[in-house]
PDB file of N, CA, C and O in Angstrom, chain B, residues numbered from 101:
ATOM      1  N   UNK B 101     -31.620 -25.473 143.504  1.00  0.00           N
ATOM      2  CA  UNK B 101     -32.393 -26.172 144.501  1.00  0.00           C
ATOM      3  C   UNK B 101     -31.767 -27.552 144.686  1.00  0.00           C
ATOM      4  O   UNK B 101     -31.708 -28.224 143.656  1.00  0.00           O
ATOM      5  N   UNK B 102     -31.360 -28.018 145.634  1.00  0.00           N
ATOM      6  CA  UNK B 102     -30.886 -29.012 146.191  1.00  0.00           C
ATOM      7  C   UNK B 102     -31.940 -30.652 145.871  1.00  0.00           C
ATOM      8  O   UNK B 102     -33.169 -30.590 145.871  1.00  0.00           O
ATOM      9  N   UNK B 103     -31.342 -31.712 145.676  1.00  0.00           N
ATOM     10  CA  UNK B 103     -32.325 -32.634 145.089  1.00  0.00           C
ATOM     11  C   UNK B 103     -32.987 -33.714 145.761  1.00  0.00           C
ATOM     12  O   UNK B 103     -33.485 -34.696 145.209  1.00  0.00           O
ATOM     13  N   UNK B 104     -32.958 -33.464 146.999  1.00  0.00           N
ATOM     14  CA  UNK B 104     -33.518 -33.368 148.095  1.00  0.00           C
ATOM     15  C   UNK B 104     -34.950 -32.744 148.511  1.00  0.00           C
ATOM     16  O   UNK B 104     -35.869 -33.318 149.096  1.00  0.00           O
ATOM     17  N   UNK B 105     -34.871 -31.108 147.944  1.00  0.00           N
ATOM     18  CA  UNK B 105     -35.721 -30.649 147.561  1.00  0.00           C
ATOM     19  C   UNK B 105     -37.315 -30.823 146.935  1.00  0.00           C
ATOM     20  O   UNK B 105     -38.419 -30.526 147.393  1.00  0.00           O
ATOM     21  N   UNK B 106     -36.843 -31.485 145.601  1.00  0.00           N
ATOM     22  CA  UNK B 106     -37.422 -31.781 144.610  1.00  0.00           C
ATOM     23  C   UNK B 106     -38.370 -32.885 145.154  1.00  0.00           C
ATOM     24  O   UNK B 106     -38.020 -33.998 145.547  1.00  0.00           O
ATOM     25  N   UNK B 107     -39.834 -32.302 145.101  1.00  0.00           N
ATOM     26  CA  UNK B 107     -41.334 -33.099 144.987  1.00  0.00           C
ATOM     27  C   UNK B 107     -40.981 -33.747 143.556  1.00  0.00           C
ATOM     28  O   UNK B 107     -40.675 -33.112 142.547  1.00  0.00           O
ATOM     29  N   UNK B 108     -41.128 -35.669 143.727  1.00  0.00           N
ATOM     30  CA  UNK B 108     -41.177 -36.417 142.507  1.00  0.00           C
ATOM     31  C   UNK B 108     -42.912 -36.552 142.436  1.00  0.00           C
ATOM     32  O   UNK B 108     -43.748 -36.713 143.325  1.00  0.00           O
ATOM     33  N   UNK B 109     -43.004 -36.432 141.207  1.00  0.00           N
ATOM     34  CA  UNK B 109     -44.895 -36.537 141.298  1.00  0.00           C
ATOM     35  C   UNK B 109     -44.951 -37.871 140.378  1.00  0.00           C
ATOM     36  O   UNK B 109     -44.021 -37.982 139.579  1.00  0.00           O
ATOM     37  N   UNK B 110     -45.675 -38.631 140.390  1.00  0.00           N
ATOM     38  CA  UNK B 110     -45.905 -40.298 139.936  1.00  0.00           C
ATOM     39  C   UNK B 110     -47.109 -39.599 139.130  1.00  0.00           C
ATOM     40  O   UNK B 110     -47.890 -38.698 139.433  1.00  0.00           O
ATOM     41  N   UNK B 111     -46.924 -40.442 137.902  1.00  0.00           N
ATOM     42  CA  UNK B 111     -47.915 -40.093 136.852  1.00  0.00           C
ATOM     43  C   UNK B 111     -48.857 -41.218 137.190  1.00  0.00           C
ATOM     44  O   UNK B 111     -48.450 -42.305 137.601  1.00  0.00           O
ATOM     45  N   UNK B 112     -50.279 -40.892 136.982  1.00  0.00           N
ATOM     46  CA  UNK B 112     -51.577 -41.847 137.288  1.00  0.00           C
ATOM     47  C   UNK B 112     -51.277 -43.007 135.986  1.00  0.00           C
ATOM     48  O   UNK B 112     -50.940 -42.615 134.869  1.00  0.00           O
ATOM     49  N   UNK B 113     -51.450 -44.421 136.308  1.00  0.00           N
ATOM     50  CA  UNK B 113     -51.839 -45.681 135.499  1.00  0.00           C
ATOM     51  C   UNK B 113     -53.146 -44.965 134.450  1.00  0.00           C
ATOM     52  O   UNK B 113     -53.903 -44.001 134.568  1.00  0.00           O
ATOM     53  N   UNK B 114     -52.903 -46.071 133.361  1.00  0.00           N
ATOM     54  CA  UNK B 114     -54.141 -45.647 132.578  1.00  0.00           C
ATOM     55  C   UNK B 114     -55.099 -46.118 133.359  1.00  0.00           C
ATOM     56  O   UNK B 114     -55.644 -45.041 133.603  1.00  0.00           O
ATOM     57  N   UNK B 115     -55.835 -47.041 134.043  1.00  0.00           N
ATOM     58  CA  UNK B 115     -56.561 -47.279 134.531  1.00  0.00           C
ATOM     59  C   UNK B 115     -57.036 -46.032 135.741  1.00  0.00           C
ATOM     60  O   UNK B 115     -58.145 -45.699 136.160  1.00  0.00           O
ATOM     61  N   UNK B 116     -56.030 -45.683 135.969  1.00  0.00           N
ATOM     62  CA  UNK B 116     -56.430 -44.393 137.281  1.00  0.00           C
ATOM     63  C   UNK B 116     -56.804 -43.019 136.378  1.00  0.00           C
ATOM     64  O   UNK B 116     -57.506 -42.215 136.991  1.00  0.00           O
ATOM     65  N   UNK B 117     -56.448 -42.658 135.068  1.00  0.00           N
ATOM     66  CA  UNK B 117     -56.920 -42.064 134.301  1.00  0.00           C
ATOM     67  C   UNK B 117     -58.441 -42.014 133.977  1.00  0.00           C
ATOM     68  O   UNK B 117     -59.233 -41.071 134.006  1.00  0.00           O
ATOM     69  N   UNK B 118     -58.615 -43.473 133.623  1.00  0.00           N
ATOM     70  CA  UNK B 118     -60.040 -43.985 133.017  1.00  0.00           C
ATOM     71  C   UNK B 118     -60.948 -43.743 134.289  1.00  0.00           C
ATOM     72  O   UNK B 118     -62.111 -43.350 134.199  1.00  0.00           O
ATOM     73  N   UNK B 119     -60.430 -43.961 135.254  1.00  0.00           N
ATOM     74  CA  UNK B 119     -61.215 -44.121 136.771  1.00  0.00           C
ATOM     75  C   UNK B 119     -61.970 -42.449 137.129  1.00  0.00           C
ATOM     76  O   UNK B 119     -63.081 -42.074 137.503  1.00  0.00           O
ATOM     77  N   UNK B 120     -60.616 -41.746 136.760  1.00  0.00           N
ATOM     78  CA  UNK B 120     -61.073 -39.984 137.046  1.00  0.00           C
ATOM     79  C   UNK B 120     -61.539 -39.627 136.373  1.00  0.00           C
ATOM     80  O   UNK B 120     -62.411 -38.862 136.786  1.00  0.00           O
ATOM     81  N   UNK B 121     -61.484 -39.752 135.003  1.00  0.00           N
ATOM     82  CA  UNK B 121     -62.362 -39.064 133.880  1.00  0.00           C
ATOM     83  C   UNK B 121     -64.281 -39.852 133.914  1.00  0.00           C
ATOM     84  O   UNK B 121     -65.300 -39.296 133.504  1.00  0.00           O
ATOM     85  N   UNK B 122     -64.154 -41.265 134.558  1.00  0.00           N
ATOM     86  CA  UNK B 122     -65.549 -41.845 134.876  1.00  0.00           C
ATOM     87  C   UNK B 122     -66.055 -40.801 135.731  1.00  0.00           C
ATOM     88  O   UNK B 122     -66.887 -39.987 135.327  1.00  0.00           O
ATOM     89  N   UNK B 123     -65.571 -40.795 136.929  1.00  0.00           N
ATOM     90  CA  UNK B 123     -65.990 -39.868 137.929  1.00  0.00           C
ATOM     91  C   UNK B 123     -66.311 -38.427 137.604  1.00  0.00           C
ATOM     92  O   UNK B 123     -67.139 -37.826 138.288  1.00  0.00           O
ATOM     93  N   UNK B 124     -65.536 -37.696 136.330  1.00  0.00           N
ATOM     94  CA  UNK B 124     -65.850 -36.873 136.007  1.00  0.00           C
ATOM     95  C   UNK B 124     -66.742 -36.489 135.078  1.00  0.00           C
ATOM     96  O   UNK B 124     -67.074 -35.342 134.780  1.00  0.00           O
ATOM     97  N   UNK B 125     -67.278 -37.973 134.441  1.00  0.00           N
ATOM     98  CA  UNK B 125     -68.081 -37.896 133.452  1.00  0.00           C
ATOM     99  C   UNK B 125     -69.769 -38.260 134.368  1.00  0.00           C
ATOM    100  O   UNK B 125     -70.899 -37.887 134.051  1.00  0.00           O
ATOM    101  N   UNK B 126     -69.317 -39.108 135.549  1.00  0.00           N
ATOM    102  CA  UNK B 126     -70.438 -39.421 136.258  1.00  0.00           C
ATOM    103  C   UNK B 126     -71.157 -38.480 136.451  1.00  0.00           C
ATOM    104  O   UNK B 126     -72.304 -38.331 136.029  1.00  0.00           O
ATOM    105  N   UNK B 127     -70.344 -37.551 137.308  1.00  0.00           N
ATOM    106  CA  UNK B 127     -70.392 -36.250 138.304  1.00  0.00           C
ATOM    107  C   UNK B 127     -70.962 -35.166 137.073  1.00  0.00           C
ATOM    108  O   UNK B 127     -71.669 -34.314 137.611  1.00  0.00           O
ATOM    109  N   UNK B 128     -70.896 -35.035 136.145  1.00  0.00           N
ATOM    110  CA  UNK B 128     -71.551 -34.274 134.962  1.00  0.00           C
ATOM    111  C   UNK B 128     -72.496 -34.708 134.698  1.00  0.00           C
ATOM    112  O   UNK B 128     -73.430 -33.936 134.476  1.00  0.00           O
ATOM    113  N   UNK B 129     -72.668 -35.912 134.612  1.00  0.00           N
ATOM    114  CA  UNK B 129     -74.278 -36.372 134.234  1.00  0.00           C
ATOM    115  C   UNK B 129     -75.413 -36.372 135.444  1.00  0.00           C
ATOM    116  O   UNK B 129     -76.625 -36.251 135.263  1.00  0.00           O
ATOM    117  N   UNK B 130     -74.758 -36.530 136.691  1.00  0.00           N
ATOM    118  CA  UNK B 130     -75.792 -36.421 137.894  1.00  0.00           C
ATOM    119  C   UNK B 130     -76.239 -34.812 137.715  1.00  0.00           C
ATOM    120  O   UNK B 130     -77.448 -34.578 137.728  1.00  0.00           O
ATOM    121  N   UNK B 131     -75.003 -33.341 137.496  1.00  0.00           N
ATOM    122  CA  UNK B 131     -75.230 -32.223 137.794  1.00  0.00           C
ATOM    123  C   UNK B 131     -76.426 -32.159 136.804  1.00  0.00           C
ATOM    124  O   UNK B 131     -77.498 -31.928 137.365  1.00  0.00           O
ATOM    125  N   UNK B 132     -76.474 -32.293 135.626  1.00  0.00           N
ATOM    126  CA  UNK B 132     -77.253 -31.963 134.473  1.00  0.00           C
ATOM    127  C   UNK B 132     -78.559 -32.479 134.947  1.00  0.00           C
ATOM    128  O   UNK B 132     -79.498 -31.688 135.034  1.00  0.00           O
ATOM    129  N   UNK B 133     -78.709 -33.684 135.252  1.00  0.00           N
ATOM    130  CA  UNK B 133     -79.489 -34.694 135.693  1.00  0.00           C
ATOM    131  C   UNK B 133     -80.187 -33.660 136.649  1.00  0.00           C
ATOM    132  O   UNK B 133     -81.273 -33.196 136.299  1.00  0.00           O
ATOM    133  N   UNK B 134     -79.720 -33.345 137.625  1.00  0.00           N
ATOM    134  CA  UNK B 134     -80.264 -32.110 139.047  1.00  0.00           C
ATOM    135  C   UNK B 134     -80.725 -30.968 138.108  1.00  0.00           C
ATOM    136  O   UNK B 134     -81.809 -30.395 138.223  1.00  0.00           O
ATOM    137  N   UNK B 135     -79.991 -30.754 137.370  1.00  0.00           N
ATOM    138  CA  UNK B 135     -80.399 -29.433 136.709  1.00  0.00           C
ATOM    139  C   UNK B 135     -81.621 -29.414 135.677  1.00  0.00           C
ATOM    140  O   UNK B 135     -82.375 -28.442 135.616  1.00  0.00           O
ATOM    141  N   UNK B 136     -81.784 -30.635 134.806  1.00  0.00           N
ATOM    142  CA  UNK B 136     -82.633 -31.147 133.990  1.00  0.00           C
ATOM    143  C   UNK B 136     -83.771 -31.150 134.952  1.00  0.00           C
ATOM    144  O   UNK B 136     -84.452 -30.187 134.600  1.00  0.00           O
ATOM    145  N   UNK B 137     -84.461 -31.830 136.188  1.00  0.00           N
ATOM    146  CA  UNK B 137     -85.176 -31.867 136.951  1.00  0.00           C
ATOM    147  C   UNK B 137     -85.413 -30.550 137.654  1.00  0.00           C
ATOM    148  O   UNK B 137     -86.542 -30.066 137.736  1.00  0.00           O
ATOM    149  N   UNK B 138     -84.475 -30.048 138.095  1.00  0.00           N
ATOM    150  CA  UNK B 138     -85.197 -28.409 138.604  1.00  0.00           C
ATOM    151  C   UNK B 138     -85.794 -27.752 138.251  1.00  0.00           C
ATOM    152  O   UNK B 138     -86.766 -27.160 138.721  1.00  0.00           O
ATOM    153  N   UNK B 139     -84.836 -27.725 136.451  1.00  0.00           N
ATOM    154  CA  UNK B 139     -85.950 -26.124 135.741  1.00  0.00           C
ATOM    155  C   UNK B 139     -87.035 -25.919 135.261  1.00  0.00           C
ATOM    156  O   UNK B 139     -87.568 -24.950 134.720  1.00  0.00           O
ATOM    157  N   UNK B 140     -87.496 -27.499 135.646  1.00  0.00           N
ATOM    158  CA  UNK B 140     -89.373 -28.070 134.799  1.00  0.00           C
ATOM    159  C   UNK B 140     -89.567 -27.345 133.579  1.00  0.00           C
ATOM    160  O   UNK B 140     -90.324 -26.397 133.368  1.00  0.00           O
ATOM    161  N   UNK B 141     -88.773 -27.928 132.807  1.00  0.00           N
ATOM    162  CA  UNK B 141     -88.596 -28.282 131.113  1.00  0.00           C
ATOM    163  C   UNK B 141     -89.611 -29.114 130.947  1.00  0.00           C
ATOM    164  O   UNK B 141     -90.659 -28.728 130.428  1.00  0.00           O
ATOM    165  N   UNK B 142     -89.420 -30.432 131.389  1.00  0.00           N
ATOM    166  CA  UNK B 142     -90.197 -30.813 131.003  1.00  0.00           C
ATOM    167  C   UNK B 142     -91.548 -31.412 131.560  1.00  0.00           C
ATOM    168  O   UNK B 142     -91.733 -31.714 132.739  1.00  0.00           O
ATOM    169  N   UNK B 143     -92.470 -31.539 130.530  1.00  0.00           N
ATOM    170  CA  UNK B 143     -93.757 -31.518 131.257  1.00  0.00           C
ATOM    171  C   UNK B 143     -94.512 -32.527 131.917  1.00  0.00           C
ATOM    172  O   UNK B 143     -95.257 -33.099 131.122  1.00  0.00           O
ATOM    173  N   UNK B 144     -94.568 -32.838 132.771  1.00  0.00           N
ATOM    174  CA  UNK B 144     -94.690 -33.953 133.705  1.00  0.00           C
ATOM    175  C   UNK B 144     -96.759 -34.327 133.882  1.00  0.00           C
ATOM    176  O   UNK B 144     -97.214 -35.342 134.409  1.00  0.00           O
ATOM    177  N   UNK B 145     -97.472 -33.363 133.370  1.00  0.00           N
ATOM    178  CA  UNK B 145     -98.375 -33.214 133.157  1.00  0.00           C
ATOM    179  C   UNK B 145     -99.374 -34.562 132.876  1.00  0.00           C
ATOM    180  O   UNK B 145     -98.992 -35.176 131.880  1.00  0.00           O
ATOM    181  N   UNK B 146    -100.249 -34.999 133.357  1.00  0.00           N
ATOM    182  CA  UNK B 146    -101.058 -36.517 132.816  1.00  0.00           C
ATOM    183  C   UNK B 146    -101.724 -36.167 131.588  1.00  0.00           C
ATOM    184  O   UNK B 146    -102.374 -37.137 131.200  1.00  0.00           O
ATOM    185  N   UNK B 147    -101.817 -35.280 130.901  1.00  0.00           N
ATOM    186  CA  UNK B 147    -102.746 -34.776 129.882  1.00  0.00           C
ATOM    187  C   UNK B 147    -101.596 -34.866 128.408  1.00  0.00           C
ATOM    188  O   UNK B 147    -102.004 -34.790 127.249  1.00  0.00           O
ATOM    189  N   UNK B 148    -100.198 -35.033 128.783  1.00  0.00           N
ATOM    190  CA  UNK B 148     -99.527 -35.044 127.830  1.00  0.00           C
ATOM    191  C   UNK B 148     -98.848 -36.428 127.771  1.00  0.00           C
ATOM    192  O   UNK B 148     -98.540 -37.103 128.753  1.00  0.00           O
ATOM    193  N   UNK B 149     -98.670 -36.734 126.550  1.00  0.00           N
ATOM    194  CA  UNK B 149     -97.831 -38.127 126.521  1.00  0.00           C
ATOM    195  C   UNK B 149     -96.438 -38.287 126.791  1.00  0.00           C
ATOM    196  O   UNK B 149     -95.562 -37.741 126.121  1.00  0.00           O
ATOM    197  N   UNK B 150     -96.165 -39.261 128.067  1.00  0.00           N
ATOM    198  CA  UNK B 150     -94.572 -39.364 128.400  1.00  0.00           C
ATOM    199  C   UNK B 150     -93.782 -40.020 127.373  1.00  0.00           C
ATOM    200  O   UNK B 150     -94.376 -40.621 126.477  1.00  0.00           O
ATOM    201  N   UNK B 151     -92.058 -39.962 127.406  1.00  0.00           N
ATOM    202  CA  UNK B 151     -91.357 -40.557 127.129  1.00  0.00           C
ATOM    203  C   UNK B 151     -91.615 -42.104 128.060  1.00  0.00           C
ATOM    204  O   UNK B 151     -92.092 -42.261 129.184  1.00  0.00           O
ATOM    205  N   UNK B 152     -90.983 -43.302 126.879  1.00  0.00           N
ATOM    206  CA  UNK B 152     -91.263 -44.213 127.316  1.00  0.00           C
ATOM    207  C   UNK B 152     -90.957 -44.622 128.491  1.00  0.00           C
ATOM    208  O   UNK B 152     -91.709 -45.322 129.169  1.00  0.00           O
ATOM    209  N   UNK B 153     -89.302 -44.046 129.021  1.00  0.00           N
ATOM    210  CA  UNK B 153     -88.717 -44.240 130.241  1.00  0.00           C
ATOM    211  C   UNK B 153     -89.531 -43.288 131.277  1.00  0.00           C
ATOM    212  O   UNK B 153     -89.465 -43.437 132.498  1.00  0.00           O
ATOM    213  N   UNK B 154     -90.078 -42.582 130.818  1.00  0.00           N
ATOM    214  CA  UNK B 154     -90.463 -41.456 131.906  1.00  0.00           C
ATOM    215  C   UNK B 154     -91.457 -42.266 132.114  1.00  0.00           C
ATOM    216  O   UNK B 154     -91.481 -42.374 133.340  1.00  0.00           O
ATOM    217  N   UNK B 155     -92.478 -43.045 131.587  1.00  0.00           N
ATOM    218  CA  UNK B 155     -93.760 -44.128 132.422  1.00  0.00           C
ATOM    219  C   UNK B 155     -92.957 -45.024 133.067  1.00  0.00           C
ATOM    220  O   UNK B 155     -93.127 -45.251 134.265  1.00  0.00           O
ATOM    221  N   UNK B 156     -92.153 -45.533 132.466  1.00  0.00           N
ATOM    222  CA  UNK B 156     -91.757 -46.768 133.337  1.00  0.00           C
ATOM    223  C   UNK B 156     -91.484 -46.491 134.657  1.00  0.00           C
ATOM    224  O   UNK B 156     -91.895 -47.198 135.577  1.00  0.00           O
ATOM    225  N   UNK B 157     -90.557 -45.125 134.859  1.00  0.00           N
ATOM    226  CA  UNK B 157     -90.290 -44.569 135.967  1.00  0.00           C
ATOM    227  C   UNK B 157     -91.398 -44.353 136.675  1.00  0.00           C
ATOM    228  O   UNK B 157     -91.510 -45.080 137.662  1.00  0.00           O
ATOM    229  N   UNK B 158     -92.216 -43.618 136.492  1.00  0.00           N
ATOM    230  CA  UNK B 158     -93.282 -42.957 136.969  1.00  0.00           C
ATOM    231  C   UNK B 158     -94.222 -44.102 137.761  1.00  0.00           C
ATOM    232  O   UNK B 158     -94.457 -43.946 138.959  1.00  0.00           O
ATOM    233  N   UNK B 159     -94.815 -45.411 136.933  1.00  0.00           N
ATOM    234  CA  UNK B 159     -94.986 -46.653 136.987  1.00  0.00           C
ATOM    235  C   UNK B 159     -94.640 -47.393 138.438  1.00  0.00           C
ATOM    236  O   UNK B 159     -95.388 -47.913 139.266  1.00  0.00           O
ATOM    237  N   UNK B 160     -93.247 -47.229 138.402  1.00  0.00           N
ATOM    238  CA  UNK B 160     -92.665 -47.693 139.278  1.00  0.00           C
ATOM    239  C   UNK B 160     -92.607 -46.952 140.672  1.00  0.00           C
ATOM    240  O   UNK B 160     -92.673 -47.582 141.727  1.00  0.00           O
ATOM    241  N   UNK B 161     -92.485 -45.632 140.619  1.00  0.00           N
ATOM    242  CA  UNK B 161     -92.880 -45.201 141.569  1.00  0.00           C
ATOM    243  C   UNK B 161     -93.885 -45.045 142.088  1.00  0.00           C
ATOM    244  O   UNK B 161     -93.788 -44.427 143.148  1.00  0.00           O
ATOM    245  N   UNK B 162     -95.078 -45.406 141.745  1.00  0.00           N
ATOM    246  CA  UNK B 162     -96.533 -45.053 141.396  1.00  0.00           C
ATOM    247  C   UNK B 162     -96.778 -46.437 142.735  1.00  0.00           C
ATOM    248  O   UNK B 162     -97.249 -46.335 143.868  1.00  0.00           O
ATOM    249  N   UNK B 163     -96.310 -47.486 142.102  1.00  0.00           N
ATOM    250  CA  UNK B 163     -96.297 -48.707 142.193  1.00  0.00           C
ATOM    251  C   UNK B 163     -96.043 -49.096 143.928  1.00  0.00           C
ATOM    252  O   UNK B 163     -96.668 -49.690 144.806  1.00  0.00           O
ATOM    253  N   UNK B 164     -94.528 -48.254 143.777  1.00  0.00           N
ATOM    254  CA  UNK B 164     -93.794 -49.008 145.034  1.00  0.00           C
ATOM    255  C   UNK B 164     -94.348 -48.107 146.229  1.00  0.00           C
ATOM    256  O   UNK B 164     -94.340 -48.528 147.386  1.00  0.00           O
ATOM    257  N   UNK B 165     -95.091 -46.156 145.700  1.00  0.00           N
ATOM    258  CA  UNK B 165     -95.545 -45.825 146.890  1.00  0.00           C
ATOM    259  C   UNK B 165     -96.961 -46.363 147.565  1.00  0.00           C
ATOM    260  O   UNK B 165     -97.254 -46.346 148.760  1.00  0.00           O
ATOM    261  N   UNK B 166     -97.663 -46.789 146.578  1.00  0.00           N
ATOM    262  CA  UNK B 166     -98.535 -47.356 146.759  1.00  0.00           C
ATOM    263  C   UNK B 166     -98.701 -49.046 147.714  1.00  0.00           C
ATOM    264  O   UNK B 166     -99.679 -49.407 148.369  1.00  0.00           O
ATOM    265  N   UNK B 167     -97.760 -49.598 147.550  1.00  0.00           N
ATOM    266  CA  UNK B 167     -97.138 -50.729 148.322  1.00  0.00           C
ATOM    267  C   UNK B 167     -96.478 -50.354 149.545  1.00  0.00           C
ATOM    268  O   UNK B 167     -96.260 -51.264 150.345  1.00  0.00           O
ATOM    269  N   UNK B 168     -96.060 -48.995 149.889  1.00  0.00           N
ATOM    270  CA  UNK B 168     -95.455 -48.889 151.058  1.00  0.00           C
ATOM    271  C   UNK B 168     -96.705 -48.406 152.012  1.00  0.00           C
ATOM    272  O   UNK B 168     -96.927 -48.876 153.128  1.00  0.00           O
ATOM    273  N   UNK B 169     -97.473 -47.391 151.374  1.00  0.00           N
ATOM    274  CA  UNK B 169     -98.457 -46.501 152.282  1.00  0.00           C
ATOM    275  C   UNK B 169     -99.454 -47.599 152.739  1.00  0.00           C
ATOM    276  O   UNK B 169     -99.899 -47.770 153.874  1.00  0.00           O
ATOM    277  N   UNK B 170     -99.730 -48.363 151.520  1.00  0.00           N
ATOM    278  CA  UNK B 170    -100.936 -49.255 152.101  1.00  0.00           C
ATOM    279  C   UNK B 170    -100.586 -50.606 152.855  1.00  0.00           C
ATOM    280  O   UNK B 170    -101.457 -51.474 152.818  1.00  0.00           O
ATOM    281  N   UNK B 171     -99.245 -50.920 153.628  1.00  0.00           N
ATOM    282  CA  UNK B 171     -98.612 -51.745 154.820  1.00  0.00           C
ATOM    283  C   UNK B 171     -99.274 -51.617 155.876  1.00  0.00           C
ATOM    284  O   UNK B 171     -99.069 -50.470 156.272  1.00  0.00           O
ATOM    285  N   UNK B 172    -100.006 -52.184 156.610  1.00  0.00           N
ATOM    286  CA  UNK B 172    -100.591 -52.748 157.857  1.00  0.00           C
ATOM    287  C   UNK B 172    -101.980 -51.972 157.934  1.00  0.00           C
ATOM    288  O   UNK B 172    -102.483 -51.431 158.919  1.00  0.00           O
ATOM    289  N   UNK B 173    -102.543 -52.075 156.424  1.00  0.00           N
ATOM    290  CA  UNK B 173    -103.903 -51.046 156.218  1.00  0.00           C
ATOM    291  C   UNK B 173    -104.774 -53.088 155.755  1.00  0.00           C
ATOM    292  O   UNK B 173    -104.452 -53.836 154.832  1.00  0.00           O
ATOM    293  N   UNK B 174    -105.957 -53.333 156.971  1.00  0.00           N
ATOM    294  CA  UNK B 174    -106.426 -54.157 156.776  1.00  0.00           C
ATOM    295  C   UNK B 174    -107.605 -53.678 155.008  1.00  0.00           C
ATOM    296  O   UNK B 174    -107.686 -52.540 154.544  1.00  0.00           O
ATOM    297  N   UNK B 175    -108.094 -54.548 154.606  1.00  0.00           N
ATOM    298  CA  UNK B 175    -108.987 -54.495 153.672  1.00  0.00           C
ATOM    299  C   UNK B 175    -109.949 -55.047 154.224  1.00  0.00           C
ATOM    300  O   UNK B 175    -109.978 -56.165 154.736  1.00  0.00           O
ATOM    301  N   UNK B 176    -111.218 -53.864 154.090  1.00  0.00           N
ATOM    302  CA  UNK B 176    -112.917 -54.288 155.081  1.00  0.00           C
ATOM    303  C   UNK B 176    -113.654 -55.246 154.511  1.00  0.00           C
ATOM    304  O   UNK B 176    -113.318 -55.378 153.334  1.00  0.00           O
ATOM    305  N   UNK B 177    -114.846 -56.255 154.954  1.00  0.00           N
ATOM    306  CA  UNK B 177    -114.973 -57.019 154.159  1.00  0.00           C
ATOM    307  C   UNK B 177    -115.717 -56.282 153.341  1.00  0.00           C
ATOM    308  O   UNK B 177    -116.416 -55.500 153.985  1.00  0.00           O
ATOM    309  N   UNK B 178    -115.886 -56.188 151.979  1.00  0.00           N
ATOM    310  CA  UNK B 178    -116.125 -56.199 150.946  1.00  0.00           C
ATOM    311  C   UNK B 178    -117.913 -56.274 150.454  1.00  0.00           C
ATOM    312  O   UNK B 178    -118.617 -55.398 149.950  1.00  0.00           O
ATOM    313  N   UNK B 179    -118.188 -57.478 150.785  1.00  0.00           N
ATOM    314  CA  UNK B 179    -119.274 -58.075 150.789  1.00  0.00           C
ATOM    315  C   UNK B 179    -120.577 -57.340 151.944  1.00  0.00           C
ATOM    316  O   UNK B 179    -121.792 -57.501 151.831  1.00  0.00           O
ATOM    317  N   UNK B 180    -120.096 -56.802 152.657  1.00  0.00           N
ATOM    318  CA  UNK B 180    -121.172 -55.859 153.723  1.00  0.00           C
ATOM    319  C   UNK B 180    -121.599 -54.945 153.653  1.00  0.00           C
ATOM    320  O   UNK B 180    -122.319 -54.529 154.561  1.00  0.00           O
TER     321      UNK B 180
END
């Protein structure tokens, strides 16, 4: 084969290494992450006690839907 021919392939920097294997380690933890949430393992139930992160989460969402739905909802007076 003539050398002309010849595809030179450039080896990735360590940094471009570290960069793909992130992405590949990311991209594994989101799938699991999707997959962990689909197969309702676990029990999301109010009757059982959460993991600590799982209130905080929960908390927070609890929180922020509650702050969005109730936007341009006057409060009646009270007193009547």
């Amino acid at each position: 084969m003539p050398e002309s021919d010849v595809v030179k392939v450039r080896q990735l920097t360590r940094w471009q290494r570290i960069g793909v294997a992130s992405l590949f380690v990311a991209g594994a933890l989101f799938l699991g992450g999707i997959v962990f949430i689909l197969s309702g393992i676990y029990n999301i139930g109010a009757a059982r006690e959460h993991w600590s992160i799982t209130n905080f989460i929960i908390t927070i969402l609890r929180d922020r839907s509650i702050s969005v739905a109730s936007n341009g909802v006057e409060v009646p007076n009270l007193n009547d």
